[in-house]
C-alpha positions in Angstrom: 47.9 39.4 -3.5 48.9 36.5 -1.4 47.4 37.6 1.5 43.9 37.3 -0.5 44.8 33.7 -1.7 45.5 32.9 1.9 42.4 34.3 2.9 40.3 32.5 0.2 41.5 29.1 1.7 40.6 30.0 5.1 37.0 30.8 4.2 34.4 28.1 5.2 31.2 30.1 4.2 30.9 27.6 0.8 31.5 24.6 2.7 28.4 25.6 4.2 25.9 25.4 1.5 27.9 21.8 0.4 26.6 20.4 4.0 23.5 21.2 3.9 22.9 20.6 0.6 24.0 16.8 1.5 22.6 16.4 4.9 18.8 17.8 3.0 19.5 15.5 0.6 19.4 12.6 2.8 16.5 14.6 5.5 14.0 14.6 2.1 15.2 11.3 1.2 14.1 9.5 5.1 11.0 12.2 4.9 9.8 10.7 2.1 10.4 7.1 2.7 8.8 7.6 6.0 5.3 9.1 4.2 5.8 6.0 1.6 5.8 3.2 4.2 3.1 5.3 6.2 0.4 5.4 2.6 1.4 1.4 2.2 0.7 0.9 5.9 -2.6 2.7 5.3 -3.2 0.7 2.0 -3.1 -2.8 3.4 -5.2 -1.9 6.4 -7.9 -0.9 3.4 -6.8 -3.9 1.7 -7.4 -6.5 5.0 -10.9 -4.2 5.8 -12.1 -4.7 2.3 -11.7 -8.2 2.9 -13.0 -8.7 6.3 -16.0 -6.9 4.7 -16.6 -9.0 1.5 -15.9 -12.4 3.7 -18.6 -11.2 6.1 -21.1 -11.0 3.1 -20.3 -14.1 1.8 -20.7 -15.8 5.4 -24.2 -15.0 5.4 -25.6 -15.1 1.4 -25.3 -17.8 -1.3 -22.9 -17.4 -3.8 -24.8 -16.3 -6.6 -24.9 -13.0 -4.5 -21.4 -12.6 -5.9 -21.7 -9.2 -7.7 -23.1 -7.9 -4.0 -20.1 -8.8 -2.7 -17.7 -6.9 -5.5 -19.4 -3.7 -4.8 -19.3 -4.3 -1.2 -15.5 -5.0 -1.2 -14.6 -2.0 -4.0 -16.9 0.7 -1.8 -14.1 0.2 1.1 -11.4 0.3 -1.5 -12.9 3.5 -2.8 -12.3 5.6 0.7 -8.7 5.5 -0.5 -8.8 5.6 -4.0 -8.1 2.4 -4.7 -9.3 0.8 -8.1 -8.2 -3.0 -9.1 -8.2 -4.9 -12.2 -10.9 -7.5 -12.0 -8.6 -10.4 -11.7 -7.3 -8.9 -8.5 -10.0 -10.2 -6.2 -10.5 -13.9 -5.7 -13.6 -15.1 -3.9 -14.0 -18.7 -2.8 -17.7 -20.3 -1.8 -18.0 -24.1 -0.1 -19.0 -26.3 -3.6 -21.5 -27.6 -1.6 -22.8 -25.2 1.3 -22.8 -26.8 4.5 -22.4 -25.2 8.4 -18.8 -24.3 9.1 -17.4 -24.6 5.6 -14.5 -21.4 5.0 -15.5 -19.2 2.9 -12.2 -16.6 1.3 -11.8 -13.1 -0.2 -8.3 -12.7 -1.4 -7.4 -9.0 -3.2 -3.9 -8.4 -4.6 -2.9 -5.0 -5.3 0.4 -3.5 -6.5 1.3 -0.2 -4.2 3.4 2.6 -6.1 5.6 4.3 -4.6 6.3 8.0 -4.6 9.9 7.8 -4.1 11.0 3.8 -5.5 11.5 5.2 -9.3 13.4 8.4 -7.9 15.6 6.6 -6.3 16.1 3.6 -8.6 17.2 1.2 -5.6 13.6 0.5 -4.6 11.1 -0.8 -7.3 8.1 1.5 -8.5 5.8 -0.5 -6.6 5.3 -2.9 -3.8 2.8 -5.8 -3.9 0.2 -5.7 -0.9 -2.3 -8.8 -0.3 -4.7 -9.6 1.7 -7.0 -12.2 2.7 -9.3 -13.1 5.2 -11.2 -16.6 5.8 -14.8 -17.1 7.5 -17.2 -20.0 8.5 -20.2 -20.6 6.1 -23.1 -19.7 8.0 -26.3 -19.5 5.1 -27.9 -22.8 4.9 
């Protein structure tokens, strides 16, 4: 009897699974974070093309063209699934159009994570923005 006692102490084989089962934990955890940071790195490069691409159009047409410009900006966004409230792009025109006056597109868009309400350190989502500025070149 005591020598199977002894020999239950000596055994390692449950120690085992406890390791791994810590050492996945934290292997999923990084895995997971790195895909996160990798679909919000891809979201604001969207985000920053969409507006380069509405800017562009605004350079070059008067700013009653506006709804031109919404559909150009939420055709990029749609490559990536992206769909935004309508408050969530800003557009800004010169009030009175002259040569070399900025014209802006600003877009806002709240990321969600896949692993922020898992883990309950990191918020549920992470808010992106972009914005680009351009000369006024439609006279």
């Amino acid at each position: 009897m005591k020598r199977s006692i002894a020999g239950l102490r000596s055994s390692r084989s449950g120690n085992a699974v406890v390791e791994v089962a810590v050492v996945l934990s934290f292997l999923l955890l990084i895995l997971f974070g790195i895909i996160d940071f990798g679909r919000a790195f891809w979201h604001s490069n969207i985000l920053h093309t969409a507006a380069r691409e509405g800017v562009r159009m605004m350079s070059v047409h008067p700013a009653s063209d506006s709804t031109d410009v919404y559909a150009r900006i939420n055709e990029v966004l749609s490559t990536a699934r992206i769909t935004l409230a309508p408050g969530d792009i800003q557009l800004s025109w010169p009030s009175t159009p002259n040569s070399d006056d900025p014209v802006t597109c600003t877009i806002n868009y709240n990321f969600e994570l896949f692993t922020g309400p898992v883990l309950g350190i990191v918020p549920g989502t992470i808010p992106l923005s972009a914005r680009c500025v351009m000369r006024y070149e439609n006279q």
